[in-house]
Structures are given as structure tokens and as C-alpha cells.
LUMVEXBA-295777 format. One line per field, with one value per residue (C-alpha): residue in three letters; x, z, y; residue number from 1. Coordinates in steps of 0.001 Angstrom, whole numbers, always signed. Example, Ala and Ser with C-alpha at 12.3 -4.5 7.8 and 13.67 -1.06 7.14 Angstrom:
<atoms>
code ala  ser
c1 +12300  +13670
c3 +7800  +7140
c2 -4500  -1060
pos 1  2
</atoms>
This chain:
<atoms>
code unk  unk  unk  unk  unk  unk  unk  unk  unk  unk  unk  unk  unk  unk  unk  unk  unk  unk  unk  unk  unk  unk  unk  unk  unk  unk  unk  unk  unk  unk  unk  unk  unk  unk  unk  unk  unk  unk  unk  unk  unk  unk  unk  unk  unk  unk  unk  unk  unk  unk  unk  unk  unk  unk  unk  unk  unk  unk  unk  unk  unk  unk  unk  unk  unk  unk  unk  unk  unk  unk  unk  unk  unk  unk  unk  unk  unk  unk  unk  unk  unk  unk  unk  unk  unk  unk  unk  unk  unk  unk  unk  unk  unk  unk  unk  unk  unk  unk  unk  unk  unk  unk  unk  unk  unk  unk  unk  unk  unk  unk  unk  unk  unk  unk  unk  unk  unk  unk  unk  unk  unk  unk  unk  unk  unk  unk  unk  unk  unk  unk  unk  unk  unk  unk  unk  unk  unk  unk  unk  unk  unk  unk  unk  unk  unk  unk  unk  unk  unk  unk  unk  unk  unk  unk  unk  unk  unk  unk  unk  unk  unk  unk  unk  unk  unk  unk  unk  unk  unk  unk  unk  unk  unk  unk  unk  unk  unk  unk  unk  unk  unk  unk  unk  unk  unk  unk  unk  unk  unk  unk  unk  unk  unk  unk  unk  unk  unk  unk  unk  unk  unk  unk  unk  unk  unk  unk  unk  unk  unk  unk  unk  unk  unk  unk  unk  unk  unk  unk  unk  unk  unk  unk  unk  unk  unk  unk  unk  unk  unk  unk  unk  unk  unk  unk  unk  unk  unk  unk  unk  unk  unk  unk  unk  unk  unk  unk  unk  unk  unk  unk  unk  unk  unk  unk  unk  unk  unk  unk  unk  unk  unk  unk  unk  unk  unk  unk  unk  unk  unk  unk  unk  unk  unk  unk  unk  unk  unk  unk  unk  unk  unk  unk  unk  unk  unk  unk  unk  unk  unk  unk  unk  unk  unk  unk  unk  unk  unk  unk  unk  unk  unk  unk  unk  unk  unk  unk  unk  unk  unk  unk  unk  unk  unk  unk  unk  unk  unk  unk  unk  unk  unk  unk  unk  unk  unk  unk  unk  unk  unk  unk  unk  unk  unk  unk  unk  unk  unk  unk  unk  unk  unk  unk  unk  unk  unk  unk  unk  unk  unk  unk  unk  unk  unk  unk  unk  unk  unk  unk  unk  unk  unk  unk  unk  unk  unk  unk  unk  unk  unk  unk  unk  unk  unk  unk  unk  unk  unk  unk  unk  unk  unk  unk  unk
c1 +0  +1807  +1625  -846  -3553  -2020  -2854  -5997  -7074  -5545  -7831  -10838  -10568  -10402  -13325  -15350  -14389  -14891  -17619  -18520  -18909  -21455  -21576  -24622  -27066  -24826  -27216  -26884  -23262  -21074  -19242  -15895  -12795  -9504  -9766  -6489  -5115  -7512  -8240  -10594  -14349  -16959  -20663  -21690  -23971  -24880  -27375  -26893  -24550  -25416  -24881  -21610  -20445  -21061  -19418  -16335  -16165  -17418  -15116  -12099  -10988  -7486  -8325  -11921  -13765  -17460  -18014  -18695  -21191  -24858  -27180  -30465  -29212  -25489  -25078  -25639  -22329  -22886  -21980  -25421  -27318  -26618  -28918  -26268  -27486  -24587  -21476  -19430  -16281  -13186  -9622  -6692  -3578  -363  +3423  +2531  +2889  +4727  +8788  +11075  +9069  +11009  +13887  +11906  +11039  +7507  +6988  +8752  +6178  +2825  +4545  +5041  +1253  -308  +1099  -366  -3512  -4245  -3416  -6548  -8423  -7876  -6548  -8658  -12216  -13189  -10708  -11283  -14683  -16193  -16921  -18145  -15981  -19463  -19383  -15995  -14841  -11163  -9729  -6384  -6434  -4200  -1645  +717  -1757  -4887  -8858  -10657  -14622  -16701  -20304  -22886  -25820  -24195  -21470  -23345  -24792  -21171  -20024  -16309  -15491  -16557  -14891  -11495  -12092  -11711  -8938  -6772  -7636  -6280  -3343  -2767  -3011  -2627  -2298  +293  +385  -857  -3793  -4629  -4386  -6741  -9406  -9608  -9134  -11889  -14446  -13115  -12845  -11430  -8302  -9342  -8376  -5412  -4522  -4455  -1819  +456  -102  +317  +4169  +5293  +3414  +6091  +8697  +8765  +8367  +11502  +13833  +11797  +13384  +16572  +16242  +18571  +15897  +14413  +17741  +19214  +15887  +16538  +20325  +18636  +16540  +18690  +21660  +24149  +24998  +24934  +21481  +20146  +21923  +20080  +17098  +17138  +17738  +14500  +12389  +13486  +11770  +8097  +5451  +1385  -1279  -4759  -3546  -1421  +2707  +4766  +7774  +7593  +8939  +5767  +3569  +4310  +3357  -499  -2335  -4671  -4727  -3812  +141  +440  -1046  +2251  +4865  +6859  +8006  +10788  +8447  +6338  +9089  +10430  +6585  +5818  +8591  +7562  +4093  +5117  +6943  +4236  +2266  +4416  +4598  +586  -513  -1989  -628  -3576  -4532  -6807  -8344  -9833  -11633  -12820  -13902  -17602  -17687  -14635  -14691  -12651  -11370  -14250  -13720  -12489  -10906  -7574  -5370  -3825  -219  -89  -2088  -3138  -7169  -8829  -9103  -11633  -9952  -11691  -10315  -8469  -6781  -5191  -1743  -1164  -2483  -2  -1169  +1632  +129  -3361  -4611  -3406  -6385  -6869  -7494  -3676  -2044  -1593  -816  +2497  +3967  +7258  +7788  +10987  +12337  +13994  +14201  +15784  +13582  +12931  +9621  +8686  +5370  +3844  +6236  +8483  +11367  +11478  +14501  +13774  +16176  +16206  +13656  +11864  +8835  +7186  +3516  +950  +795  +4815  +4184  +1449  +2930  +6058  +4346  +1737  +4475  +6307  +9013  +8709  +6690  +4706  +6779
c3 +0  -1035  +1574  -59  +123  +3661  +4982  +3343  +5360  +8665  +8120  +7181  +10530  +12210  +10789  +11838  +15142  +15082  +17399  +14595  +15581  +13074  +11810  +12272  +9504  +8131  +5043  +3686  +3509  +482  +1228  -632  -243  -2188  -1874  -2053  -5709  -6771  -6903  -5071  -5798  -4144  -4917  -2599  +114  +3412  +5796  +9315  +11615  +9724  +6228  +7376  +8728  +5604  +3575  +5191  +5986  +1832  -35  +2710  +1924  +2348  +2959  +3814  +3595  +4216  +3517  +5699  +4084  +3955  +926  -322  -3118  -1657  -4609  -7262  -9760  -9985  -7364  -8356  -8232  -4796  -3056  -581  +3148  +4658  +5715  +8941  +9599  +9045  +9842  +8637  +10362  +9073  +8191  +4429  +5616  +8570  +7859  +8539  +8622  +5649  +8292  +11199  +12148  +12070  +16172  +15474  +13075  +15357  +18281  +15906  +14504  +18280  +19173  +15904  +17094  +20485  +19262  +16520  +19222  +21946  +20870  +18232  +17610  +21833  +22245  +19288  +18145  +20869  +19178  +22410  +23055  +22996  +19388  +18273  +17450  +17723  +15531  +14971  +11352  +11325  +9496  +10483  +12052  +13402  +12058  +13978  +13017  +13840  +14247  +15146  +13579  +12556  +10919  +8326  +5637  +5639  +1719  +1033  +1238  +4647  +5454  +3894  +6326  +9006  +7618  +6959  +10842  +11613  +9560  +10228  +6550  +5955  +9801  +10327  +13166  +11021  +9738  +13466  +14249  +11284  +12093  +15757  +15208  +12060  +15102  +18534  +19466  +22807  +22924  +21432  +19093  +17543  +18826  +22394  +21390  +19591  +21947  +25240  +23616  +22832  +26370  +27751  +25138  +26600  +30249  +29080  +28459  +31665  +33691  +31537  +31317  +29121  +26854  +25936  +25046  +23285  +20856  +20551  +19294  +16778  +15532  +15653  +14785  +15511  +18845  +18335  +17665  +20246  +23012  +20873  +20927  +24057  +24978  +23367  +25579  +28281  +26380  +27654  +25348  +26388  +25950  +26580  +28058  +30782  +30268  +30973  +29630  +26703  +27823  +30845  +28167  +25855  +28668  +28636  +27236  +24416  +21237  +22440  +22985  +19388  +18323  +20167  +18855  +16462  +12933  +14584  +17571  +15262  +13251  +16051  +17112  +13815  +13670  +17364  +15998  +13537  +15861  +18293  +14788  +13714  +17253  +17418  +13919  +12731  +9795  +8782  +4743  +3722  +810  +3367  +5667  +2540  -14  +1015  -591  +1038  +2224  +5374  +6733  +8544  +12206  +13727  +9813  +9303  +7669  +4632  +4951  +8969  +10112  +12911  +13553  +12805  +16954  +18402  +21223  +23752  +23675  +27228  +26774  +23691  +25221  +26663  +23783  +22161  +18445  +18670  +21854  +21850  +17999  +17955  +17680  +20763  +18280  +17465  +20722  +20971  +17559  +15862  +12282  +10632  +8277  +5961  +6179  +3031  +4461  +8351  +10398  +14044  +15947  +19115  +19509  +22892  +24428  +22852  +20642  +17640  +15294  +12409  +9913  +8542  +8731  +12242  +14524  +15949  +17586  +14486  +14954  +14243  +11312  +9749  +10387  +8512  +5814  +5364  +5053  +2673  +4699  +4769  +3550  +5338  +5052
c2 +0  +3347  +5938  +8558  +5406  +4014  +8169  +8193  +4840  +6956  +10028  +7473  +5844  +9045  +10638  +7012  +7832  +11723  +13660  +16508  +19538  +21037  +24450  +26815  +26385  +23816  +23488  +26782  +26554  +25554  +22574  +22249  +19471  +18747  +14691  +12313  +12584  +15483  +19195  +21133  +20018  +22527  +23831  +21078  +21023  +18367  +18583  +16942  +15203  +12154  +12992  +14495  +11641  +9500  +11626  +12110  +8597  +7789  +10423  +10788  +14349  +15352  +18984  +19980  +23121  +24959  +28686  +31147  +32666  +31291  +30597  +30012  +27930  +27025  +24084  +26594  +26807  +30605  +33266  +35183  +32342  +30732  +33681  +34960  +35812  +36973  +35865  +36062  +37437  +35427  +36121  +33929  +34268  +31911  +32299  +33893  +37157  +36956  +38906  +36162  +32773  +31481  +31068  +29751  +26362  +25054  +25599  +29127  +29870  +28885  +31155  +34017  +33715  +33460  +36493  +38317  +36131  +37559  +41013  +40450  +39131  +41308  +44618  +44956  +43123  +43453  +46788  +49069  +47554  +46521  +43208  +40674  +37147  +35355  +36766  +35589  +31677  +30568  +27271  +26215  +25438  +22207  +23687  +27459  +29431  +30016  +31197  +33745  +33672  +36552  +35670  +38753  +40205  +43172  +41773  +39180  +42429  +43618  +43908  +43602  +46831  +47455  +44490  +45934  +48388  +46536  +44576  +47826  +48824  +45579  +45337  +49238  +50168  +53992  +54309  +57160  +59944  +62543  +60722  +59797  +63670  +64262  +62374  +63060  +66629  +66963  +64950  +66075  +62306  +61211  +58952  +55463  +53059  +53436  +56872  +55790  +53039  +55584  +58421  +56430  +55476  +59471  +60409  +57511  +58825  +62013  +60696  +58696  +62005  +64237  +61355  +60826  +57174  +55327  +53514  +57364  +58935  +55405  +56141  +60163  +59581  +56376  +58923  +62303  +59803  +63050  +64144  +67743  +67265  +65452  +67925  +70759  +68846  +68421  +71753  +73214  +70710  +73123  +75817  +77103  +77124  +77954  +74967  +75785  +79264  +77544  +77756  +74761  +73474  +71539  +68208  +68732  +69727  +66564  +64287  +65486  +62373  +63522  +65620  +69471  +68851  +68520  +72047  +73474  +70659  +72011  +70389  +68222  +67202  +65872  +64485  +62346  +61655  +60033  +58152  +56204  +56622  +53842  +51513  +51180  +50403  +48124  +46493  +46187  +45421  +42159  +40161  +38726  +37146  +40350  +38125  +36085  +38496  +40446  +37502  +36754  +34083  +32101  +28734  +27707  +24453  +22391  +22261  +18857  +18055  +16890  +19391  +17056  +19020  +17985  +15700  +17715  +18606  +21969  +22542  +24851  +26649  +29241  +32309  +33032  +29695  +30758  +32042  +28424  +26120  +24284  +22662  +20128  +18903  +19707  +19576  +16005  +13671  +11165  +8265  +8426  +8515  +4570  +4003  +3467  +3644  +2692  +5079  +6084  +9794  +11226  +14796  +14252  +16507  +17834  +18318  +18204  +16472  +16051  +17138  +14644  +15822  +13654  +13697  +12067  +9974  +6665  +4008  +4032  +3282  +6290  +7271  +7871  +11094  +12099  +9258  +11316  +15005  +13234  +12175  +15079  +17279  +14928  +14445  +10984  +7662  +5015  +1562
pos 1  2  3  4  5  6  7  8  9  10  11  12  13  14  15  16  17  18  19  20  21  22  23  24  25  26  27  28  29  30  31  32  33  34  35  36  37  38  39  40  41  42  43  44  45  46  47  48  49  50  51  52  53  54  55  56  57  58  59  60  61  62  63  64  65  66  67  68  69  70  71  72  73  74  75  76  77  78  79  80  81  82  83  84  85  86  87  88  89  90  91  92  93  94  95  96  97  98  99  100  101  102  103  104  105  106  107  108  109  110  111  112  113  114  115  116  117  118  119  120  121  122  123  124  125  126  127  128  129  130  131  132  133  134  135  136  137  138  139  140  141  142  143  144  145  146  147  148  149  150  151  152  153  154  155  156  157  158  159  160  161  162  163  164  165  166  167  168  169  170  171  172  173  174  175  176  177  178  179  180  181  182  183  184  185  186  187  188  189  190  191  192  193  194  195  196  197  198  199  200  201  202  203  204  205  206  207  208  209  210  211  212  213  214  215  216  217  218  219  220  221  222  223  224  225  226  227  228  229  230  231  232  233  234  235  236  237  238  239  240  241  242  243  244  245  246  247  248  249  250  251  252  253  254  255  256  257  258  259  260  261  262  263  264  265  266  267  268  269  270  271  272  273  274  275  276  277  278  279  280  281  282  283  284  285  286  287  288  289  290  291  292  293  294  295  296  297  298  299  300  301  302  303  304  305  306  307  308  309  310  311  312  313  314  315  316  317  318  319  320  321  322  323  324  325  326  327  328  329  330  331  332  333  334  335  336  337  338  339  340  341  342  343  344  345  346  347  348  349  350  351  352  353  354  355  356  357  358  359  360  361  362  363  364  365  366  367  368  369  370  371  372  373  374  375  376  377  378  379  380  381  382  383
</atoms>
């Protein structure tokens, strides 16, 4: 038996064994799969726990898929015919856009992605929209990353470009000091969103150089990059200027939180502002796949599936346990944990798997579930 039919008789006994957890309104989704040997086949539709389970038991699909949108008609070929609802909210975070992850390892990777992960979750869909946890749905996907559904009311009618909008808040597209400034000037807002984030980093800037604390001044020369310019620059925060009708010096008046100190900044204040403006957005952003959030059409992997490039299960997590879940421990099925597999390794590997640090070379015997993430990956073959 050559491994690509040995895994396929893997995933079928897994999926006889699986509890399914089934989507809302599971027959007014599209249902879509890439099967073992084939391309992706969608424009289908099922309708129950039962039918589920026959078909992924029937067809075995290596990768498989629903939409997040709903239909009237969801087996329709055409877009325009299917009768769309609404759709919810998806975000996709994996390595593709992540600088550097052609030069990590695979566990390298997931930590990089959970940190963009909790930063979607909780900076920005419960801390700049307001969006409630009971709203929001967290899977692993099985493979580099994680999928973040957003499930409310308000959210289904959204059309792709108000969807790009909140991908561009997310990703902070077009986000610079001076268009925060705009906007909260033109409206009289209140600190929020993203101008609290950059704002509360220059108030602790300039806190940083009141105090003289190494970090502050270290950043001043990195952006003055000439001596004689930060000791002159330093030298005009001693200078008074009048905010509001009060006089202060500047330094005291840079650490008011809000909007006003930067009426009285002059040009290189806001210089130097707008350059830690864009760390503290580059440090907060979300790398997330924009096609995905604003496509309402999209499908996205089933949850409890086996992702056919790991072997590991689409894993519904909630979301305060995020910081501690593990995939490589806790998105590997049960069913596998007392089987074993001699398989043959033609690319020697390392991965730690349940806490077990496997390095793989040769022909060997190892639990199912390093067998499968070997050969998934194409690492290795089943022997």
C-alpha cells in the first residue's frame, strides 16, 4: 500500500471515530474538499450530523472546507445564483505574511502567529470595536496558524469593502500619526483606538527624556543619529510654550495624554513623534490574509478536519486559553495517541510532539501522529 492510500485509510478511521462539531445552519453553507489525488471540488452542500459523517467517511478528503457565508441555493455553480445571506467574519492568520518565517522552524512559526492572534483578538475586535468574546470563534487550522470567526448580527450584511475596512484597521493600513491627528481633530474624538496606542508610547517617550532614562535617550540619538542634535534637541524641551492658556515646559507639556500637545509641537516634535508613531504600529498590527476576511464568498477548513499538509485537527480553542495552547500537543487527535507507524524519512527533520522531541532519519517506529505530520508534510513515507 503506497503511503498517499495508507494516509488516506488513517484520516478514514479518524473521521469514523470523530464527534462533529457542526456548523450553524450547516445546510446553507457551500461545502468544498480537495480529496487524495484530486483538486478542489466545491458547490456542494450536506445537511446533518449524519450525512456528514457519511461523507467524510465515503469520499475521505485530504483537505476539507465549508463557507462562511450562507445561501439560499449554496449548490448553485454561480456566485449570483446561490442567493447569498450573509457571511461572517473570518480572519486567517499563518506564516505567508509573517517577515522572517522562511527562516523559522515550524513551532517558530505557530509562536510568531499566536502572538499576531491575540493582538486580533484582543486589541482589536473586543478593544477598538467593541466586538463581544461570545461573538468571536477561535480554531487552529491544522496547518501554520490560526482562524478567527466573527459571528454577530451586525457583521453578516457587511459587503467587502466594509470588510477591507476593518482589515486595513487591523493590519494598520494607511495608519500614520498625522492621519490619526486628522481624524480626531476633524471629530473632537477622545483617545481610542489606535490613537491611544500611539499616543500612550510618545506620552512615555517624553516621560523617558523628563526622567533621563537610558531607553528614551538610546531612541533620541537612533533617531537624531548626531549628537549635536540630540543635546540641541534636548535643549528646546526646556523651552516654555502655552497649551490651553497655561505655560509649561515643553517636555511637561508633551506628557499630557490627548490631542492638544500637538497644536504646540513644532516640525521636529512631530518628526520624532511620527517616527515612534510607527513603531508602536508596527509592534501592534496584525498580519492577517486580507483576501480572506474580505472575499464573502470564502470557504474555510471544517472544524475537527484533518489538515492534509499535517495531520493535525482543525481545533476549536476558547479564547483566554489561547496564550497556553499548544497545536503540537493539543490539535493532535486522541485516536492516534496509541498508535504506531514505521515510516521512511527522506528529508531528516525535528519536531517536538507532545512534548516529545522527535529527530527524524532513517527508517523508524514512531507514535501515528509524528508518522502522519512526517508524511503530510512529505518528509517521509509510510513503510
Amino acid at each position: 500500500m503506497d503511503s498517499e492510500t495508507r494516509m488516506k485509510e488513517v484520516f478514514r478511521e479518524y473521521y469514523s471515530n470523530l464527534r462533529y462539531e457542526i456548523p450553524d445552519l450547516l445546510g446553507s453553507r457551500e461545502i468544498g474538499f480537495i480529496p487524495f489525488g484530486g483538486t478542489m471540488i466545491r458547490h456542494r452542500s450536506l445537511h446533518g450530523r449524519e450525512e456528514l459523517s457519511k461523507f467524510l467517511t465515503s469520499i475521505v478528503p485530504r483537505h476539507m472546507y465549508y463557507s462562511l457565508a450562507y445561501y439560499d441555493y449554496p449548490t448553485k455553480r454561480s456566485m449570483q445564483e446561490k442567493g447569498w445571506k450573509g457571511a461572517e467574519l473570518i480572519f486567517d492568520l499563518d506564516a505567508d505574511h509573517l517577515e522572517g518565517a522562511s527562516s523559522m522552524t515550524y513551532e517558530q512559526i505557530l509562536d510568531e502567529v499566536k502572538k499576531h492572534t491575540l493582538r486580533l483578538i484582543f486589541t482589536f475586535l473586543i478593544g477598538m470595536l467593541g466586538i463581544s468574546d461570545d461573538s468571536i470563534k477561535l480554531y487552529f487550522s491544522g496547518g501554520r496558524g490560526y482562524h478567527v470567526h466573527v459571528q454577530d448580527d451586525g457583521i453578516y450584511p457587511l459587503d467587502s469593502n466594509s470588510r477591507r475596512e476593518i482589515s486595513n484597521l487591523v493590519r494598520g493600513e494607511g495608519v500614520t500619526l498625522s492621519s490619526i491627528l486628522n481624524v480626531h481633530d476633524t471629530f473632537r474624538r477622545s483617545a481610542s483606538g489606535w490613537f491611544s496606542i500611539v499616543d500612550n508610547d510618545i506620552v512615555h517617550f517624553y516621560d523617558g527624556i523628563r526622567k533621563n532614562l537610558p531607553e528614551s535617550i538610546a531612541k533620541l540619538k537612533t533617531i537624531l543619529k548626531k549628537e549635536d542634535l540630540v543635546t540641541k534637541y534636548l535643549s528646546s524641551l526646556e523651552k516654555f510654550v502655552k497649551m490651553e492658556g497655561n505655560a509649561a515646559r515643553k517636555v511637561d507639556t508633551f506628557l499630557t495624554p490627548g490631542i492638544r500637545k500637538y497644536a504646540v509641537m513644532g516640525s521636529k516634535d512631530l518628526e520624532i513623534c511620527e517616527l515612534i508613531a510607527k513603531e508602536a504600529i508596527d509592534r501592534t498590527k496584525c498580519e492577517i490574509d486580507e483576501p480572506v476576511t474580505t472575499d464573502v464568498h470564502r470557504l474555510i477548513r471544517f472544524p475537527g478536519s484533518l489538515h492534509g499538509k499535517t495531520g493535525l485537527a482543525v481545533t476549536r480553542i476558547q479564547l483566554h486559553d489561547l496564550e497556553k495552547f499548544n497545536p503540537l500537543y493539543s490539535a493532535i487527535p486522541e485516536d492516534f495517541l496509541d498508535k504506531h507507524d514505521k515510516i521512511k524519512i527522506n528529508r531528516p527533520m525535528t519536531i517536538t510532539m507532545k512534548g516529545v522531541t522527535y529527530s527524524l532519519s532513517g527508517e523508524m517506529e514512531v507514535p501515528r501522529y509524528v508518522a502522519l505530520f512526517a508524511v503530510a508534510s512529505r518528509a517521509g513515507e509510510f513503510i
